[in-house]
N, CA, C and O atoms as CSV, one atom per row, in Angstrom:
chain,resi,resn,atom,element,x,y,z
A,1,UNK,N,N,81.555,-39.908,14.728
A,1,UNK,CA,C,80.251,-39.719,15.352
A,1,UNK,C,C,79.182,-39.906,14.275
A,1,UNK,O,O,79.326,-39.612,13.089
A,2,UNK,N,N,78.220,-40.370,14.772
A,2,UNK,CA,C,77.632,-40.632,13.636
A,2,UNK,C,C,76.289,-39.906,13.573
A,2,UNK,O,O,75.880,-39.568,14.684
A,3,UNK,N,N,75.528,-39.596,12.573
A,3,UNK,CA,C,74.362,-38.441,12.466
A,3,UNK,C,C,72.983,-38.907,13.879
A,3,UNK,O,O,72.356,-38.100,14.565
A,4,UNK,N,N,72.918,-39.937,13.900
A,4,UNK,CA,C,72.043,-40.250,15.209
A,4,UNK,C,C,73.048,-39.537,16.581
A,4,UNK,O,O,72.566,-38.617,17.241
A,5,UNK,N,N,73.993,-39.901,16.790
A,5,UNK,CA,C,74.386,-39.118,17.744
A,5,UNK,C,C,75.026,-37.802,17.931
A,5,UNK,O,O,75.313,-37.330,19.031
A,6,UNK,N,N,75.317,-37.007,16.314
A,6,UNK,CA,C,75.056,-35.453,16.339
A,6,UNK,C,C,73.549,-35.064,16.813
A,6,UNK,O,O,73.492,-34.092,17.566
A,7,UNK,N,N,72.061,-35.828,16.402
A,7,UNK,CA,C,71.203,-35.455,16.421
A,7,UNK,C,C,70.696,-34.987,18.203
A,7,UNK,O,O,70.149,-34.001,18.699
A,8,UNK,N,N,71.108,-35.996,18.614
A,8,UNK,CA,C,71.285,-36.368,20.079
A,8,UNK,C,C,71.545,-35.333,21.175
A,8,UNK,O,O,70.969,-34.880,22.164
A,9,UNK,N,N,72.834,-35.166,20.434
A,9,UNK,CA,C,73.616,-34.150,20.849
A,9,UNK,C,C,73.246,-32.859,21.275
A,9,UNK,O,O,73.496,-32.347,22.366
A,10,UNK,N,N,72.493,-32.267,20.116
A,10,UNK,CA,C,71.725,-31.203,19.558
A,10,UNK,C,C,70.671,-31.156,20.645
A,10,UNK,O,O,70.588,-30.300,21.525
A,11,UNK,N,N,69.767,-32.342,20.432
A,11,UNK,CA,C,68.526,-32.463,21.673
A,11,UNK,C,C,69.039,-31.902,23.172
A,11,UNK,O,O,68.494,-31.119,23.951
A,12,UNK,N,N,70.030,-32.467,23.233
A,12,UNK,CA,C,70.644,-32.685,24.488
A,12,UNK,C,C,70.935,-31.007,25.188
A,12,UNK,O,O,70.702,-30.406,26.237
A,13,UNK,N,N,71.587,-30.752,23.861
A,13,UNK,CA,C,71.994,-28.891,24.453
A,13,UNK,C,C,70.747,-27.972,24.565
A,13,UNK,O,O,70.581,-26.976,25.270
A,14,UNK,N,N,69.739,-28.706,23.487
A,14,UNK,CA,C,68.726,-27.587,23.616
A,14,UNK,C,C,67.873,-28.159,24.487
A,14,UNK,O,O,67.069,-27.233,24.593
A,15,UNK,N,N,67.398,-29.143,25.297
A,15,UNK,CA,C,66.975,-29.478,26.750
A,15,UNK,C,C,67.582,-29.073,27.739
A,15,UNK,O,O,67.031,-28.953,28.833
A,16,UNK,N,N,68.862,-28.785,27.515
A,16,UNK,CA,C,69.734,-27.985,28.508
A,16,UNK,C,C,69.616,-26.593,28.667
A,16,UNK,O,O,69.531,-26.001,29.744
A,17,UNK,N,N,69.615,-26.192,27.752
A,17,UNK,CA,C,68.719,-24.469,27.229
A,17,UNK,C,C,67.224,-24.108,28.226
A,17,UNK,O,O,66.883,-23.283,29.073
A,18,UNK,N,N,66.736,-25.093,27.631
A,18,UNK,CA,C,65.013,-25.302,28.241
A,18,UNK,C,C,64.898,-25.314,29.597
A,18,UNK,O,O,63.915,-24.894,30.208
A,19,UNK,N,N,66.091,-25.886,30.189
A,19,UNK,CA,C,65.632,-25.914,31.794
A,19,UNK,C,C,66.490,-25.078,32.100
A,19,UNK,O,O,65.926,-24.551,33.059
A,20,UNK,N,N,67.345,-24.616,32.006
A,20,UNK,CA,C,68.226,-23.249,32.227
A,20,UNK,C,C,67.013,-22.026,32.042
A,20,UNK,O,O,67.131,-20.903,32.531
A,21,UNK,N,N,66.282,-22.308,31.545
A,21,UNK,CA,C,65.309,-20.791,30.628
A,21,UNK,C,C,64.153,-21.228,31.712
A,21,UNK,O,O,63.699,-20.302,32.385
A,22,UNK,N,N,63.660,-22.478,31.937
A,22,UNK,CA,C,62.846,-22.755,32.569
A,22,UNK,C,C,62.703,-22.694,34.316
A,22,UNK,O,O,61.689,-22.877,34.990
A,23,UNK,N,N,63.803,-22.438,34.673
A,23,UNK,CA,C,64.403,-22.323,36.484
A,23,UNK,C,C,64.733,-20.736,36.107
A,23,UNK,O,O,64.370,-20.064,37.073
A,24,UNK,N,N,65.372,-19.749,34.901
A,24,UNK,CA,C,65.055,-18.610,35.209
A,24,UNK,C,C,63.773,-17.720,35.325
A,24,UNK,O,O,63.808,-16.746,36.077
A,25,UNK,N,N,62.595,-18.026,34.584
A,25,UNK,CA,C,61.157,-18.099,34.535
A,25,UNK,C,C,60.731,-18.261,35.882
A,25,UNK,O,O,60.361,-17.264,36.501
A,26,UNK,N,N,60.733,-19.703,36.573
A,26,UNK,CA,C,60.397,-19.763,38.043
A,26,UNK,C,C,61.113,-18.754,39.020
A,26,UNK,O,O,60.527,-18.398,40.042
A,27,UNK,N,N,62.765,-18.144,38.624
A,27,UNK,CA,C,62.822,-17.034,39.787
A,27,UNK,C,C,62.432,-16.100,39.978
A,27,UNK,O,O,62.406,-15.471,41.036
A,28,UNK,N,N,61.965,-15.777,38.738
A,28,UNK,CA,C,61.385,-14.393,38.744
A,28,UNK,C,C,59.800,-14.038,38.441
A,28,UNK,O,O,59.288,-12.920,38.397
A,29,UNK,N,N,59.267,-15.144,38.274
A,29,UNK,CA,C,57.929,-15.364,38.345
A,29,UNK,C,C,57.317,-13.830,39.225
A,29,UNK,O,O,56.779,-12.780,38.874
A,30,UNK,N,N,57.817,-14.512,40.669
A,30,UNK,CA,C,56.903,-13.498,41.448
A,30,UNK,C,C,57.523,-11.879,41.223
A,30,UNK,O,O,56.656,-11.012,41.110
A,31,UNK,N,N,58.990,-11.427,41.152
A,31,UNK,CA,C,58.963,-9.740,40.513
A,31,UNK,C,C,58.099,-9.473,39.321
A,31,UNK,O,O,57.528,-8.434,38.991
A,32,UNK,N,N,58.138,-10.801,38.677
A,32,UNK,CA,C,57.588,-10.056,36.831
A,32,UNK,C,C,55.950,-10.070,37.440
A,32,UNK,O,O,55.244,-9.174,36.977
A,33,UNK,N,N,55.431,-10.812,38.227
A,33,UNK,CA,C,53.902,-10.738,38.548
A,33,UNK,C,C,53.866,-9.232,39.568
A,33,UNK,O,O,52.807,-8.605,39.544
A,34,UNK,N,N,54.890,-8.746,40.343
A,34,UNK,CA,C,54.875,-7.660,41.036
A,34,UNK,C,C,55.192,-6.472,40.641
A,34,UNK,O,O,55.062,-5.433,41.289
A,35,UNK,N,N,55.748,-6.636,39.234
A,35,UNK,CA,C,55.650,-5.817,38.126
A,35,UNK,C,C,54.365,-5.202,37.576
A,35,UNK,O,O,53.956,-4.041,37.591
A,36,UNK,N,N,53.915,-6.197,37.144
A,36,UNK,CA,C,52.406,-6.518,36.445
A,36,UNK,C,C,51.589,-6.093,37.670
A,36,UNK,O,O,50.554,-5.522,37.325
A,37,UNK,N,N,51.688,-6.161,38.524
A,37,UNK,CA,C,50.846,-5.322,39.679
A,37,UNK,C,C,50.751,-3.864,39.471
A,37,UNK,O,O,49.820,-3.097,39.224
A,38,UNK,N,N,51.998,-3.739,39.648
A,38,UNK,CA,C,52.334,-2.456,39.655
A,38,UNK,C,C,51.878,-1.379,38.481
A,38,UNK,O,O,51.590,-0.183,38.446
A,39,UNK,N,N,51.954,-2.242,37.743
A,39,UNK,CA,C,51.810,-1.226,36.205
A,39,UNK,C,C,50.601,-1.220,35.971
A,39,UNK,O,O,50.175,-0.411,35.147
A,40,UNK,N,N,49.687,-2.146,36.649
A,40,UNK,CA,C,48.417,-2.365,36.626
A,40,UNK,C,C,47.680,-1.197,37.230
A,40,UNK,O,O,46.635,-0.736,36.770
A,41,UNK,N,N,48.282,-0.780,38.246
A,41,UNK,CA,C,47.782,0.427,39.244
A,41,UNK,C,C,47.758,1.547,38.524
A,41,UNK,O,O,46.895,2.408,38.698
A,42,UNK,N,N,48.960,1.666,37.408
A,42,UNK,CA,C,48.438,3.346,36.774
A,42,UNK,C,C,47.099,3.120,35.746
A,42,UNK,O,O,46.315,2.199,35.518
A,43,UNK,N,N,47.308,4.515,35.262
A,43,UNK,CA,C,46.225,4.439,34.468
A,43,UNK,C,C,46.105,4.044,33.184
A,43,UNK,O,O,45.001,4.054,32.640
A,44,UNK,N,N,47.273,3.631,32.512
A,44,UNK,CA,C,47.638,3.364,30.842
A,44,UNK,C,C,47.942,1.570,30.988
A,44,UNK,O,O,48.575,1.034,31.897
A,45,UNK,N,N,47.436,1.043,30.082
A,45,UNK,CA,C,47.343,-0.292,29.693
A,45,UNK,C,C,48.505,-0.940,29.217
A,45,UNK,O,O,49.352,-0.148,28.803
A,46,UNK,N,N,48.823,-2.191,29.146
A,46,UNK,CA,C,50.263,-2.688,29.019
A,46,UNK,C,C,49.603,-4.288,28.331
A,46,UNK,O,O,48.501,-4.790,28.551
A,47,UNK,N,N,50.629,-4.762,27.531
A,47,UNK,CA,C,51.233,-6.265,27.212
A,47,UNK,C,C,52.355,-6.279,28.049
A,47,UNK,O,O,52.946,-5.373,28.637
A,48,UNK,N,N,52.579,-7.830,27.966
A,48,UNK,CA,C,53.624,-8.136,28.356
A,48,UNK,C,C,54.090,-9.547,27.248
A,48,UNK,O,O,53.541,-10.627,27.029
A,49,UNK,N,N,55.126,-9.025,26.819
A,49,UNK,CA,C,55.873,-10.248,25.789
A,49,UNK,C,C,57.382,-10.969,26.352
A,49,UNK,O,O,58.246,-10.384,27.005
A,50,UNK,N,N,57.399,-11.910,26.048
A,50,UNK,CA,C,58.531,-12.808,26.549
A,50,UNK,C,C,59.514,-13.374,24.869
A,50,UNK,O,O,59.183,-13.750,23.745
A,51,UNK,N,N,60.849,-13.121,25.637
A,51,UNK,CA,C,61.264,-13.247,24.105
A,51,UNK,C,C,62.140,-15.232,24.421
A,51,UNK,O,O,61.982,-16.014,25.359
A,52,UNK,N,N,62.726,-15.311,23.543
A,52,UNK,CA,C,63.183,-16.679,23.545
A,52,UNK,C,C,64.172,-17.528,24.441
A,52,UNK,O,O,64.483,-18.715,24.547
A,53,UNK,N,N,64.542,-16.215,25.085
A,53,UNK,CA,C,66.042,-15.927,26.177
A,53,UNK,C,C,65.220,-16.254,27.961
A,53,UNK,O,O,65.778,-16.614,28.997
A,54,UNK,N,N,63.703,-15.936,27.694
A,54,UNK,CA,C,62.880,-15.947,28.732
A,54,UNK,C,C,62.264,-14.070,29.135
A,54,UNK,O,O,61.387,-13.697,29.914
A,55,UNK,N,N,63.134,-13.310,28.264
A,55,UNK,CA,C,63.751,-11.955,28.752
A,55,UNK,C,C,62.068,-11.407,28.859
A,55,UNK,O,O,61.466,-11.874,27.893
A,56,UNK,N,N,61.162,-10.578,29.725
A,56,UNK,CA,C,60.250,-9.660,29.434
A,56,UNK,C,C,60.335,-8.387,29.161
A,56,UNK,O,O,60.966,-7.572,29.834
A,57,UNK,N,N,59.692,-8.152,28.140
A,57,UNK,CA,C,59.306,-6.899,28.266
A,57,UNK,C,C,57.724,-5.884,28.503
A,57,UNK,O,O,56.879,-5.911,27.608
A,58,UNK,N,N,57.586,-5.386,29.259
A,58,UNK,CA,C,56.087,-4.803,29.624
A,58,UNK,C,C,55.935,-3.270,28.111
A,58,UNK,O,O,56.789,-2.404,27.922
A,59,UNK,N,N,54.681,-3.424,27.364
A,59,UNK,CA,C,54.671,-2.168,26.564
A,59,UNK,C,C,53.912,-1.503,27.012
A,59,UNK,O,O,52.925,-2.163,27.338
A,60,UNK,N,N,53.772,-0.003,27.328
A,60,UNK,CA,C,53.271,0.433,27.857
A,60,UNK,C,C,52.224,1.246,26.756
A,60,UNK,O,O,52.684,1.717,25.715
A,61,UNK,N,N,50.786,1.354,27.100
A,61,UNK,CA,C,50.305,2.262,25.948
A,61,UNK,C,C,50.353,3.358,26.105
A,61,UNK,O,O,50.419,3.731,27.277
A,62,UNK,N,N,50.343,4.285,25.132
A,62,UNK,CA,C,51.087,5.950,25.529
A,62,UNK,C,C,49.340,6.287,25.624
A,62,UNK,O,O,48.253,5.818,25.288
A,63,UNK,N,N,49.848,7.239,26.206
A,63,UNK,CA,C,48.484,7.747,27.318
A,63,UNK,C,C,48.063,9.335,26.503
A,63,UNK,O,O,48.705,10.102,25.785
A,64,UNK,N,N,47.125,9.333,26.865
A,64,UNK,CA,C,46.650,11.174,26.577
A,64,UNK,C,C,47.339,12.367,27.174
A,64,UNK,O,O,46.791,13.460,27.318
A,65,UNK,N,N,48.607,12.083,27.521
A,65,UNK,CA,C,49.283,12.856,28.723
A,65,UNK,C,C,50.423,13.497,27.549
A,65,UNK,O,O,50.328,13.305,26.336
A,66,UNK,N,N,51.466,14.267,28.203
A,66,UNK,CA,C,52.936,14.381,27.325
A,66,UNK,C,C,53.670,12.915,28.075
A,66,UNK,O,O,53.676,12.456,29.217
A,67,UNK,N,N,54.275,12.485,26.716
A,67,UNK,CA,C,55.086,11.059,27.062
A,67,UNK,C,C,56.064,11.456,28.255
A,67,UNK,O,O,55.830,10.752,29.238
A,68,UNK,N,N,57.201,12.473,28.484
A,68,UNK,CA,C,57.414,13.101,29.577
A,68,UNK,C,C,56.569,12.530,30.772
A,68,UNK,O,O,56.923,11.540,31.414
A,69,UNK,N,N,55.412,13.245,31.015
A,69,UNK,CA,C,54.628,12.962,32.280
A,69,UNK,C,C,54.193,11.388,32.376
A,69,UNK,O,O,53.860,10.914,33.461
A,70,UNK,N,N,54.210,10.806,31.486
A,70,UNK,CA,C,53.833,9.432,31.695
A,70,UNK,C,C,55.120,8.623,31.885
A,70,UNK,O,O,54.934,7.463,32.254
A,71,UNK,N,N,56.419,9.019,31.700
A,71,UNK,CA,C,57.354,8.220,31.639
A,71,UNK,C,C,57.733,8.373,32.944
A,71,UNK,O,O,58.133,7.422,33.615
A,72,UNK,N,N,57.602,9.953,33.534
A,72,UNK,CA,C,58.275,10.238,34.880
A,72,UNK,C,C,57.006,9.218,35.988
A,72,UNK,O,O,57.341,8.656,37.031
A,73,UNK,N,N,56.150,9.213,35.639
A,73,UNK,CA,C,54.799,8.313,36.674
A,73,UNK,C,C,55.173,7.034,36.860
A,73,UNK,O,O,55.499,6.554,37.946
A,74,UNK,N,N,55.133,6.428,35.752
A,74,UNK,CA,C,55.468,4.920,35.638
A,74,UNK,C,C,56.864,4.564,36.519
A,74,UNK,O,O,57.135,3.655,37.303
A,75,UNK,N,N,57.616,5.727,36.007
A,75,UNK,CA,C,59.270,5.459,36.687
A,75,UNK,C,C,58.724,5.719,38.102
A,75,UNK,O,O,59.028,4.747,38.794
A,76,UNK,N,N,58.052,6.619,38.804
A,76,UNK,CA,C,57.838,7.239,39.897
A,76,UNK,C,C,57.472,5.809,40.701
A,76,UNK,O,O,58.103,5.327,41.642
A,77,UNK,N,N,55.927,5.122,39.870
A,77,UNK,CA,C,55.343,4.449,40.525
A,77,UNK,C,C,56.331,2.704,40.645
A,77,UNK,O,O,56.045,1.904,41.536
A,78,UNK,N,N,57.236,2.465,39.792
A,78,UNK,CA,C,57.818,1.468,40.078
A,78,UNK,C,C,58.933,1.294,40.967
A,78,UNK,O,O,59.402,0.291,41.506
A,79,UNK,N,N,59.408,3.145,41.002
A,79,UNK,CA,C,60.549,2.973,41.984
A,79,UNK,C,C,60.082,2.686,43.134
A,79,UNK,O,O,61.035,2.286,43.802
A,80,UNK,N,N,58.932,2.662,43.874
A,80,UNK,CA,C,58.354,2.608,44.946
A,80,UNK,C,C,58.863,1.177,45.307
A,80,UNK,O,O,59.117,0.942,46.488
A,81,UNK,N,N,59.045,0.108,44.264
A,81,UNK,CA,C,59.476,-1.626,44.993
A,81,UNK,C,C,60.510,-1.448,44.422
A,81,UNK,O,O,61.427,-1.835,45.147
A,82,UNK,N,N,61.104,-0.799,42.861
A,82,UNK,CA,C,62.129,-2.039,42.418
A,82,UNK,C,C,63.329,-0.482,42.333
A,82,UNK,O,O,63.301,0.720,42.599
A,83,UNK,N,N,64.171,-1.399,41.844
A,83,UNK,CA,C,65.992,-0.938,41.094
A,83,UNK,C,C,65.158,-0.396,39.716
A,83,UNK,O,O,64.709,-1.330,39.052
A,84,UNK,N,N,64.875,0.963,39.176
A,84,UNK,CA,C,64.589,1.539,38.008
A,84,UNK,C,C,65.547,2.131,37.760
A,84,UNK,O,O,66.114,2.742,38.666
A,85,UNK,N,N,66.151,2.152,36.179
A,85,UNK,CA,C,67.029,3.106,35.452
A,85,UNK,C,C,66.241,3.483,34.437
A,85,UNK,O,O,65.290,2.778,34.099
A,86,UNK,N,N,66.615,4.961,33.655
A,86,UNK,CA,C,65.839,5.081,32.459
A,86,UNK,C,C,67.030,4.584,31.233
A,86,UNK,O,O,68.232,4.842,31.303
A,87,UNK,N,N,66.462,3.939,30.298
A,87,UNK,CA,C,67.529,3.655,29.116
A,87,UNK,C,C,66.858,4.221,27.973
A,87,UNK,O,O,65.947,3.653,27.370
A,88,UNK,N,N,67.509,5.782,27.581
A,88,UNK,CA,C,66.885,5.915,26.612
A,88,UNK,C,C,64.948,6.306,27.202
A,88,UNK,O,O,64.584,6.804,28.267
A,89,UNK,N,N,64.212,5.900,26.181
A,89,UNK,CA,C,62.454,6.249,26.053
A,89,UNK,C,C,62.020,5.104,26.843
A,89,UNK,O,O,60.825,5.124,27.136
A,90,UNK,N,N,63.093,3.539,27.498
A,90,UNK,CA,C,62.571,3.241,28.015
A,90,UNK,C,C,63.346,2.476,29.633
A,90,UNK,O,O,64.547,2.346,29.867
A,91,UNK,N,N,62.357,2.145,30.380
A,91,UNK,CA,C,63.268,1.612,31.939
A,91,UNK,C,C,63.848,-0.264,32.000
A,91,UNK,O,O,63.743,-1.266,31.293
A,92,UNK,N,N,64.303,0.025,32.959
A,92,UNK,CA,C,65.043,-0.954,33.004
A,92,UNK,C,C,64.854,-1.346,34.964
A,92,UNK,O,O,65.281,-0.791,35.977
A,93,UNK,N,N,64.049,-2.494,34.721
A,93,UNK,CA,C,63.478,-2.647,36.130
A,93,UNK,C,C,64.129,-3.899,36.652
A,93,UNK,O,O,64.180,-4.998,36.100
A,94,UNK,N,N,64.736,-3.446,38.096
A,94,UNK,CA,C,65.170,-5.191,38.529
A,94,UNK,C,C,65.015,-5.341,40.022
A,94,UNK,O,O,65.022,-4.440,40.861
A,95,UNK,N,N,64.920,-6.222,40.145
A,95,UNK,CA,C,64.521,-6.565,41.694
A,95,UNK,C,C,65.983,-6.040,42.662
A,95,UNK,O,O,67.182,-6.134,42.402
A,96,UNK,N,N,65.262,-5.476,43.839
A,96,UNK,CA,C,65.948,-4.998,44.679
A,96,UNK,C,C,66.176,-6.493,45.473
A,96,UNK,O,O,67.372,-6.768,45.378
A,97,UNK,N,N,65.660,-7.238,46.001
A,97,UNK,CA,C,66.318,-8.563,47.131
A,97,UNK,C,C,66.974,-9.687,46.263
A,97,UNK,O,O,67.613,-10.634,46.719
A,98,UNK,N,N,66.773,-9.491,45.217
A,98,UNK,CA,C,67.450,-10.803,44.516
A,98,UNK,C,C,69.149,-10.360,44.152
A,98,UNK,O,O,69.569,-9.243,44.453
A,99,UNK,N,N,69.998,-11.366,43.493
A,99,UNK,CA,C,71.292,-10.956,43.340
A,99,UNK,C,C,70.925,-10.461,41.745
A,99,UNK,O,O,70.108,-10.966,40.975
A,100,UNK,N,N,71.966,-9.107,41.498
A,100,UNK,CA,C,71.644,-7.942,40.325
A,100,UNK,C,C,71.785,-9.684,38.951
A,100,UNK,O,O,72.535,-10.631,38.716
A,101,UNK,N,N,70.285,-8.985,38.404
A,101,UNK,CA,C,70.606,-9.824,36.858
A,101,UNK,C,C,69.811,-11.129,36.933
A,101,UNK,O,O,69.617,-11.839,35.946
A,102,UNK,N,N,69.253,-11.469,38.466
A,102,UNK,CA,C,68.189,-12.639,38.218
A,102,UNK,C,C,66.723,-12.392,37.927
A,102,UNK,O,O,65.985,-13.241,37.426
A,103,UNK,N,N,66.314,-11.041,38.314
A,103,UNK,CA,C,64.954,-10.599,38.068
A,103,UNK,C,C,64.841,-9.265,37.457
A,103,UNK,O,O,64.942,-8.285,38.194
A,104,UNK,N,N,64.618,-9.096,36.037
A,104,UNK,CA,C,64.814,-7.735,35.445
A,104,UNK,C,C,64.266,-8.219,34.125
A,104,UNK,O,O,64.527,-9.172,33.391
A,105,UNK,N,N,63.070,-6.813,34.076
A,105,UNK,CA,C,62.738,-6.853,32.720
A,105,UNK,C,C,62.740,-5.212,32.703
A,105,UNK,O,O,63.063,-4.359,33.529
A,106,UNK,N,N,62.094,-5.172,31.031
A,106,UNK,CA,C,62.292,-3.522,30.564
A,106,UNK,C,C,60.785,-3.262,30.730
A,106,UNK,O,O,59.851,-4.031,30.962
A,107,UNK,N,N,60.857,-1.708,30.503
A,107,UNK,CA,C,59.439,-1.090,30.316
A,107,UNK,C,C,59.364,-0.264,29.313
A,107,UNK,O,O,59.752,0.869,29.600
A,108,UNK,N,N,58.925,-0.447,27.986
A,108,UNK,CA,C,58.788,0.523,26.617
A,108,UNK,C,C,57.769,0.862,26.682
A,108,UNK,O,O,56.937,0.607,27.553
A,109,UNK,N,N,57.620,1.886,25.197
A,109,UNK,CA,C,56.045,2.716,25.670
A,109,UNK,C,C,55.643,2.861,24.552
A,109,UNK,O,O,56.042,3.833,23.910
A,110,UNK,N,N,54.912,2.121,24.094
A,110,UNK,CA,C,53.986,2.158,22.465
A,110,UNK,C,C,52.862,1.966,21.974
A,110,UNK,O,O,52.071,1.794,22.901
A,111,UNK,N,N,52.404,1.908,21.073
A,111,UNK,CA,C,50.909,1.632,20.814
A,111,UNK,C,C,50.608,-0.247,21.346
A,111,UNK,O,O,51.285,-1.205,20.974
A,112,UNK,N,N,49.829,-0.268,21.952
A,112,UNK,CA,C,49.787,-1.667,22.482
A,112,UNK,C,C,48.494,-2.348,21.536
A,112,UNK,O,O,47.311,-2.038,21.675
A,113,UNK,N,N,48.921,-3.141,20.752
A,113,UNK,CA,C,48.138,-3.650,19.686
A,113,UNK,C,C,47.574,-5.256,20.477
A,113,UNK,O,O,46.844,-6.028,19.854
């Protein structure tokens, strides 16, 4: 094989990556925007970062409250649409109509810079 068609190769898997990452992005578009609704409604401010996998995560800014009362709200107010678990300090949100593992991001809680 020769280095033009290792190079190729390479292109080839990571365009394959890209639209694999790029059709998971479009399924979940509308939970991660109904997310972002949602979190929008309380009273503490959020980012939202996307890592290389496509994966989100929402940060939540810690509030003037005990982290307690803000963790039980947020959980309160998302269980209202989605599948919430707590992991640890932070949740683990996934769409209830989709099949488990196509629409799920986390919810942490930190200084939001």
């Amino acid at each position: 094989m020769t280095y033009r068609e290792l190079v190729e190769r390479q292109l080839a898997v990571r365009q394959a990556g890209l639209q694999i990452g790029l059709q998971k992005a479009n399924e979940q578009e509308p939970f991660i925007a109904a997310v972002a609704e949602t979190l929008s409604r309380t009273m503490w401010g959020y980012v939202m970062r996307m890592d290389a996998r496509f994966e989100v995560t929402f940060i939540v800014d810690l509030g003037h409250v005990a982290f307690e009362h803000q963790f039980t709200a947020v959980k309160q107010a998302l269980k209202e649409k989605f599948e919430v678990e707590a992991d640890g300090d932070a949740l683990t949100v996934e769409s209830d109509r989709l099949p488990y593992g196509i629409a799920a991001c986390r919810v942490v809680f930190g200084d939001v810079l």
